[in-house]
Gaussian input, Z-matrix of N, CA and C with variables (Angstrom, degrees):
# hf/3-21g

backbone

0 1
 N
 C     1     B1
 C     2     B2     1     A1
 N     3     B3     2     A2     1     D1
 C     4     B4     3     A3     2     D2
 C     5     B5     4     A4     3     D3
 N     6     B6     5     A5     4     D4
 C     7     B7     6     A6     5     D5
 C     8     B8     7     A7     6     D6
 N     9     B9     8     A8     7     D7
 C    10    B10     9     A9     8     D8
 C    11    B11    10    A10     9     D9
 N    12    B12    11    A11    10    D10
 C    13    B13    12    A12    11    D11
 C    14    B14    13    A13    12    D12
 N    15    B15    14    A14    13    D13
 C    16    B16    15    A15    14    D14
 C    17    B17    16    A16    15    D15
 N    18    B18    17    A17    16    D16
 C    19    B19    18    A18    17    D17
 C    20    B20    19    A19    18    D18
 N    21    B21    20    A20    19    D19
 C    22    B22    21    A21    20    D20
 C    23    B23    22    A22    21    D21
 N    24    B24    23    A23    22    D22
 C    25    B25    24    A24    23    D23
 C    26    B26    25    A25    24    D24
 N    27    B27    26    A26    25    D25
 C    28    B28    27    A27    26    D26
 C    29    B29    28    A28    27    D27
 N    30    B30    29    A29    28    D28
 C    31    B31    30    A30    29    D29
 C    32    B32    31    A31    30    D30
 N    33    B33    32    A32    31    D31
 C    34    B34    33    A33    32    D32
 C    35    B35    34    A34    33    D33
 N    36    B36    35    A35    34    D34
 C    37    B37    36    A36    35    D35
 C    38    B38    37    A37    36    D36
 N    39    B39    38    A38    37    D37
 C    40    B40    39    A39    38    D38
 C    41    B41    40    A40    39    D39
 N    42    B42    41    A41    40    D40
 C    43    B43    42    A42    41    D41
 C    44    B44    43    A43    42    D42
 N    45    B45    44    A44    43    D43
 C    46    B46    45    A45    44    D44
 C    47    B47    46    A46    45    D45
 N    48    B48    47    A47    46    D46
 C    49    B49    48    A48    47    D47
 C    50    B50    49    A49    48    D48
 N    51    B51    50    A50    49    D49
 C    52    B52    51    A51    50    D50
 C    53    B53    52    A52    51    D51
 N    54    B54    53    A53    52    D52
 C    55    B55    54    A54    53    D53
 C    56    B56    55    A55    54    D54
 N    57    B57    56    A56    55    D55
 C    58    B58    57    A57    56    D56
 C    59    B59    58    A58    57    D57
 N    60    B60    59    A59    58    D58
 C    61    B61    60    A60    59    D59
 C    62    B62    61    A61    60    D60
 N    63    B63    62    A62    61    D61
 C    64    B64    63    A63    62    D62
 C    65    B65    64    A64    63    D63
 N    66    B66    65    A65    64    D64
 C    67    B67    66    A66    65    D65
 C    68    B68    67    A67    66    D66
 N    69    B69    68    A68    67    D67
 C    70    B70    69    A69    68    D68
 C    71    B71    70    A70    69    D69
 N    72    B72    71    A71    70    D70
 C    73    B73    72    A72    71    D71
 C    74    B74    73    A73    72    D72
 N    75    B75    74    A74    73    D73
 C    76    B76    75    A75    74    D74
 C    77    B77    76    A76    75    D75
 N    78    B78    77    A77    76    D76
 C    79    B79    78    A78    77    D77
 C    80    B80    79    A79    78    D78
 N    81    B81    80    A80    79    D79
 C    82    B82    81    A81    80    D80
 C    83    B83    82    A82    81    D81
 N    84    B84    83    A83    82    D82
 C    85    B85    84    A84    83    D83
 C    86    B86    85    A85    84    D84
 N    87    B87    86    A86    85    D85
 C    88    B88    87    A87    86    D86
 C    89    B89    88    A88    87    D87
 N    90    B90    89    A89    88    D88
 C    91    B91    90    A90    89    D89
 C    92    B92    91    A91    90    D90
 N    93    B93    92    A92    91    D91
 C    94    B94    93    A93    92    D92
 C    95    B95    94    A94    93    D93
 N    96    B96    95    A95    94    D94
 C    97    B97    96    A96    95    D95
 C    98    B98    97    A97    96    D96
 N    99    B99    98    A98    97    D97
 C   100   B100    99    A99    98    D98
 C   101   B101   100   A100    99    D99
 N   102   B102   101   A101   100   D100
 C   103   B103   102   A102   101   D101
 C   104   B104   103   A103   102   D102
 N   105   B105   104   A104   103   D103
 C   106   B106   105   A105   104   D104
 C   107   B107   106   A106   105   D105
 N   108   B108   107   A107   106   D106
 C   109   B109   108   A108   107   D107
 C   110   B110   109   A109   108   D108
 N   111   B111   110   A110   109   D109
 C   112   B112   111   A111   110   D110
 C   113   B113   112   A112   111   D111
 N   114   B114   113   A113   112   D112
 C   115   B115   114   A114   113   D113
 C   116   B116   115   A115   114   D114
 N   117   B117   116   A116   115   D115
 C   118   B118   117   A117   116   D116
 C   119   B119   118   A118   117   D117
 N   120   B120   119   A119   118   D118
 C   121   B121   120   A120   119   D119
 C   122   B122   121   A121   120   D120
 N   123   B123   122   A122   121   D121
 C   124   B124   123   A123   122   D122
 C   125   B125   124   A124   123   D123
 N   126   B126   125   A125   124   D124
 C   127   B127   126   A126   125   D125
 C   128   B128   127   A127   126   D126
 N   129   B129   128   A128   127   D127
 C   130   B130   129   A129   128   D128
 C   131   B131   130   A130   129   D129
 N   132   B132   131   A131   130   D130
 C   133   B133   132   A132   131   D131
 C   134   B134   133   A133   132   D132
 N   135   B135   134   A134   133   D133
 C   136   B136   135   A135   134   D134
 C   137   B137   136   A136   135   D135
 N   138   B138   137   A137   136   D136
 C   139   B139   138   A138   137   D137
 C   140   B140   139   A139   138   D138
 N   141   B141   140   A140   139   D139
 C   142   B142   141   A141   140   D140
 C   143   B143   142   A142   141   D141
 N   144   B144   143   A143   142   D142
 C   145   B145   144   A144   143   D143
 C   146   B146   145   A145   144   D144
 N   147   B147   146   A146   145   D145
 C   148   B148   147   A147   146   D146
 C   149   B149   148   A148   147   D147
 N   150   B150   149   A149   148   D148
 C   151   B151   150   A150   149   D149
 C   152   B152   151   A151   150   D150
 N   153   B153   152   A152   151   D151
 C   154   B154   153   A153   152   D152
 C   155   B155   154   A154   153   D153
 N   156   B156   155   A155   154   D154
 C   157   B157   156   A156   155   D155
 C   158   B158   157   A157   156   D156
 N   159   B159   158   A158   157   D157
 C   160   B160   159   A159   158   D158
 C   161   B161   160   A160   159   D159
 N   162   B162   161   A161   160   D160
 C   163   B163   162   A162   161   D161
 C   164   B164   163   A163   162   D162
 N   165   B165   164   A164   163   D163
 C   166   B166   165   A165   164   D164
 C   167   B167   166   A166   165   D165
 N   168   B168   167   A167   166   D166
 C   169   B169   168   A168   167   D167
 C   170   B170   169   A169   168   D168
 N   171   B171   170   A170   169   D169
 C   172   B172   171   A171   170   D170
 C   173   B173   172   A172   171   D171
 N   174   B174   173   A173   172   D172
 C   175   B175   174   A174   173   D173
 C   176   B176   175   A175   174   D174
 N   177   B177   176   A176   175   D175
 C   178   B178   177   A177   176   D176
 C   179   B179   178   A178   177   D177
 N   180   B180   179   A179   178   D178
 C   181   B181   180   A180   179   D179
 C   182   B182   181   A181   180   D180
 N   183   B183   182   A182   181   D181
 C   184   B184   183   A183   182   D182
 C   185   B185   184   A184   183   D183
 N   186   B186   185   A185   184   D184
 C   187   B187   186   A186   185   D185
 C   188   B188   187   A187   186   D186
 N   189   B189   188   A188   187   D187
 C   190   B190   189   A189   188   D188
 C   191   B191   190   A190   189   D189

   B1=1.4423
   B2=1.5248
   B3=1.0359
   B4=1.8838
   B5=1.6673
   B6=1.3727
   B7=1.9252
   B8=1.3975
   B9=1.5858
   B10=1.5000
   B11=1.2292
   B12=1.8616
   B13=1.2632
   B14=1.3085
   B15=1.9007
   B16=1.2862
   B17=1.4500
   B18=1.0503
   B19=1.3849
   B20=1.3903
   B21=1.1948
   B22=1.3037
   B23=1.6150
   B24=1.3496
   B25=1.6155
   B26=1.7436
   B27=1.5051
   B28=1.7500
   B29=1.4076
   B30=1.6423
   B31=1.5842
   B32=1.4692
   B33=1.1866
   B34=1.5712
   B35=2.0079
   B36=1.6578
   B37=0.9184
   B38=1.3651
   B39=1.4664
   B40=1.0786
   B41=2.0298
   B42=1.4905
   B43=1.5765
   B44=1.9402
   B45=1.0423
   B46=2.2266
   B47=1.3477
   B48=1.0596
   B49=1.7034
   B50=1.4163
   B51=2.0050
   B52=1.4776
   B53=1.7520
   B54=1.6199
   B55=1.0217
   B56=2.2598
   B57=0.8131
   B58=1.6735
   B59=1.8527
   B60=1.3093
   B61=1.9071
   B62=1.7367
   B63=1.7833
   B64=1.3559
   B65=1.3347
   B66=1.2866
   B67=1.8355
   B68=1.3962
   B69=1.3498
   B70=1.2906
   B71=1.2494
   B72=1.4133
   B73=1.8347
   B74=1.5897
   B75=1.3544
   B76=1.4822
   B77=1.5807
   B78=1.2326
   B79=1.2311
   B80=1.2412
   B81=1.4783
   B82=1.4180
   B83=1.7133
   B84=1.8857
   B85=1.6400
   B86=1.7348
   B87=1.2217
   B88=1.7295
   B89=1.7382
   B90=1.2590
   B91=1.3021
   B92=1.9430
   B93=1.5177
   B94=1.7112
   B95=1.6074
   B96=1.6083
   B97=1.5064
   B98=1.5088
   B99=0.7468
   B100=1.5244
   B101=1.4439
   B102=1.0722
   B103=1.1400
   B104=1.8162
   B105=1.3667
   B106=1.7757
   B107=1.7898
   B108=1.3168
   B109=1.5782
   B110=1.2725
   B111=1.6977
   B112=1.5247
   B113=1.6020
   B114=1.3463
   B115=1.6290
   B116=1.5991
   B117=1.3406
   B118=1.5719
   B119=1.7768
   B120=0.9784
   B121=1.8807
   B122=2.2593
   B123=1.0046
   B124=1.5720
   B125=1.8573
   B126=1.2698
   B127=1.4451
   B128=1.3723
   B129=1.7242
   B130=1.7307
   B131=1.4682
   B132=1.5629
   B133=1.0940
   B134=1.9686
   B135=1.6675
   B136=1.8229
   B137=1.5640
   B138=1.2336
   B139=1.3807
   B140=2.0368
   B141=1.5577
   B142=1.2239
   B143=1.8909
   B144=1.0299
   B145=1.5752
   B146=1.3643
   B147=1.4319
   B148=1.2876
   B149=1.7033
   B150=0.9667
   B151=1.9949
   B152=1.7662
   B153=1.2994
   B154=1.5397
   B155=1.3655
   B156=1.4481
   B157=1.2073
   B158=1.2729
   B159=1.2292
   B160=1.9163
   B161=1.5789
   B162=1.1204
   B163=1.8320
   B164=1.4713
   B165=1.5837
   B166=1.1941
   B167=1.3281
   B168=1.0960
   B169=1.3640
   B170=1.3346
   B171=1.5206
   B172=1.2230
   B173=1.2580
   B174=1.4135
   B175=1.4035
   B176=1.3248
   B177=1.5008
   B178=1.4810
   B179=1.5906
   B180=1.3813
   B181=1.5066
   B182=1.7925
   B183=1.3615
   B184=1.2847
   B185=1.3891
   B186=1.2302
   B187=1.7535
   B188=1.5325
   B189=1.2560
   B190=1.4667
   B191=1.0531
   A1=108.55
   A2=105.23
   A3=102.21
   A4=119.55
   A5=89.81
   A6=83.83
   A7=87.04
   A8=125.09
   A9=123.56
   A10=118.26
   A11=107.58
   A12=112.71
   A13=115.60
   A14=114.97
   A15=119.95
   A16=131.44
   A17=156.88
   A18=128.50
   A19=138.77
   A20=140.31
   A21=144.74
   A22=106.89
   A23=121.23
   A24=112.73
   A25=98.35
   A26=101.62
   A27=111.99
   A28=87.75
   A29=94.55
   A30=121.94
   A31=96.29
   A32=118.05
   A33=127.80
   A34=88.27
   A35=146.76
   A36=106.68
   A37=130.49
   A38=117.50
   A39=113.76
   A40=89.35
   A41=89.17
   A42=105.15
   A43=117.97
   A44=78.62
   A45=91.09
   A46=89.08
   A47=100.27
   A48=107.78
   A49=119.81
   A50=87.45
   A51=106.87
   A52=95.99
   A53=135.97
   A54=104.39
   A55=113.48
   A56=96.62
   A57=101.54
   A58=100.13
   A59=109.19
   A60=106.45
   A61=92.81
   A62=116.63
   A63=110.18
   A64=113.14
   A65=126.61
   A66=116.89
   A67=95.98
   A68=127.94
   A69=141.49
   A70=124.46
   A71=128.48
   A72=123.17
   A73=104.51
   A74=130.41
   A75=120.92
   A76=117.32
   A77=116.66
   A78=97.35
   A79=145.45
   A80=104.14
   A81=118.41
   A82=107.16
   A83=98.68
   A84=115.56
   A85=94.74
   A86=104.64
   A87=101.96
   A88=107.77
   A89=128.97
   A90=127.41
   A91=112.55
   A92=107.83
   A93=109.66
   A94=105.32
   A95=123.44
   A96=112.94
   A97=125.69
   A98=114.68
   A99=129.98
   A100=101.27
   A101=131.97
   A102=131.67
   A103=116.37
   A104=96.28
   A105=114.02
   A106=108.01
   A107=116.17
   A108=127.44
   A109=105.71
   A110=89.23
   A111=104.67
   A112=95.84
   A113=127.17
   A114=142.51
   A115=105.63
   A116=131.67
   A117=145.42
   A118=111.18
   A119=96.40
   A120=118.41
   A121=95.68
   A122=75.01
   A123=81.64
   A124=120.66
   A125=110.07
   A126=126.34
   A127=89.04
   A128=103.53
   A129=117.82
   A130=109.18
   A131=126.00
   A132=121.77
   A133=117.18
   A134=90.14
   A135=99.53
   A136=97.46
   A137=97.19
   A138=105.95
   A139=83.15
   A140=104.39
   A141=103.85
   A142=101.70
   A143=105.99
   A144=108.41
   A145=120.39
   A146=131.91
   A147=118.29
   A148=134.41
   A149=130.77
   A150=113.12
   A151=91.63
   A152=92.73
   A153=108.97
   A154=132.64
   A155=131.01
   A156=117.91
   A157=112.35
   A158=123.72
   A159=112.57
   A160=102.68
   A161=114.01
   A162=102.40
   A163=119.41
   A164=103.81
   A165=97.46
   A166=150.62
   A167=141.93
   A168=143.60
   A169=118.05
   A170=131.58
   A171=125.50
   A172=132.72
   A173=134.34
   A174=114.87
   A175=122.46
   A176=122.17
   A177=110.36
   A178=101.71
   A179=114.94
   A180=124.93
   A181=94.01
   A182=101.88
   A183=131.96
   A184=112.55
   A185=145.37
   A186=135.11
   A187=105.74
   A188=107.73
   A189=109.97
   A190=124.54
   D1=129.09
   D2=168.02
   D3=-114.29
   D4=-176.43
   D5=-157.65
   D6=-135.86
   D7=107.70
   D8=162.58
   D9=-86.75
   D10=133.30
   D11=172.28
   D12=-91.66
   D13=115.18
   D14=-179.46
   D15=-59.49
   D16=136.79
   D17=134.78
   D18=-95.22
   D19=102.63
   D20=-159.67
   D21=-81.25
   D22=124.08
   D23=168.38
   D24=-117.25
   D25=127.89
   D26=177.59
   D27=-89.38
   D28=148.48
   D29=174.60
   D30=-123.74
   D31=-176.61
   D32=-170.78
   D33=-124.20
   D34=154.72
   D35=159.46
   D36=102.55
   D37=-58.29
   D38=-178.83
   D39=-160.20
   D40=156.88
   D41=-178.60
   D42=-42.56
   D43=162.33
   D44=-170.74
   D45=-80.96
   D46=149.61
   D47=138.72
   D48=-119.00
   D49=172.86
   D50=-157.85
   D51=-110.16
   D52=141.34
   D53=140.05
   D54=-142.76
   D55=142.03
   D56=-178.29
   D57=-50.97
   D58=122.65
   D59=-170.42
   D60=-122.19
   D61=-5.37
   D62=176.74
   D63=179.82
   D64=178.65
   D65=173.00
   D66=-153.16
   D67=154.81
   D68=144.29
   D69=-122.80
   D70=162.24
   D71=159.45
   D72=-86.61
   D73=-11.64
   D74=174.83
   D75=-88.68
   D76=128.14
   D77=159.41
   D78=-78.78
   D79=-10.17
   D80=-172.75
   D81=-65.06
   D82=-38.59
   D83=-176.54
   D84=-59.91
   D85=-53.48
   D86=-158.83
   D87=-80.37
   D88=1.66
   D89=159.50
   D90=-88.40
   D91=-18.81
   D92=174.30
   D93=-97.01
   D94=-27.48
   D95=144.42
   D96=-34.47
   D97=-64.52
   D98=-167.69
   D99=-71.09
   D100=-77.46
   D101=159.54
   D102=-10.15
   D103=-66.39
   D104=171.80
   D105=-45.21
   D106=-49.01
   D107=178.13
   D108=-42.07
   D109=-65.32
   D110=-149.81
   D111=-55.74
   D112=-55.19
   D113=-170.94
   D114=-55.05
   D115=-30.02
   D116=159.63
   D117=-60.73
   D118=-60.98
   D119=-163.72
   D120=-33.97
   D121=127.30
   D122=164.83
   D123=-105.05
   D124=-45.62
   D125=-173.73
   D126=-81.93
   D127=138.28
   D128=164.96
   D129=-100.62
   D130=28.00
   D131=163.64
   D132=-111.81
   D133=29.25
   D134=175.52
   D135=-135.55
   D136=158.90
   D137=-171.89
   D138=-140.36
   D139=160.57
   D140=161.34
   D141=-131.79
   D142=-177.49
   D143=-174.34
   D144=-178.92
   D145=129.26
   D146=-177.07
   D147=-76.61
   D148=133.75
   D149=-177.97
   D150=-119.45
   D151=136.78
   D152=156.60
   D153=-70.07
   D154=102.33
   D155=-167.66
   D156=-81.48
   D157=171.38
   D158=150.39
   D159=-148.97
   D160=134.77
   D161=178.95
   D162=-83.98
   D163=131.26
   D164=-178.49
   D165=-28.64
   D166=172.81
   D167=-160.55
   D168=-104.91
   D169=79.83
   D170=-176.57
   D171=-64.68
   D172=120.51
   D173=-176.86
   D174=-112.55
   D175=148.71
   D176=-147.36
   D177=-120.44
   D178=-1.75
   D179=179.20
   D180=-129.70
   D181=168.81
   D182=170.81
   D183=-77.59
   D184=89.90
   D185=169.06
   D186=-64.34
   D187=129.63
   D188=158.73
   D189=-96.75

């Protein structure tokens, strides 16, 4: 499982953006990332945040 660290930039106006700034499989790492951001970050129009990934589900037969 991996854990992407988001970064959100607010606009006034028109839609946010999103962009991927890192990933780990720990969460413990990707909750002291974020943490680390947030404690760096100068502008109060970014937010960072973690998402859980999981990779899709391949299927290798037909289910009926």
């Amino acid at each position: 499982m991996q854990y992407l660290i988001i970064k959100e930039k607010i606009y006034d106006g028109i839609e946010n953006s999103y962009f991927v700034v890192n990933q780990t499989t720990d969460i413990d790492k990707a909750n002291n990332m974020v943490q680390g951001y947030n404690l760096i970050k100068t502008d109060d129009t970014i937010l960072y945040s973690i998402v859980k990934y999981e990779s899709p589900l391949i299927l290798t037969q037909e289910v009926a």
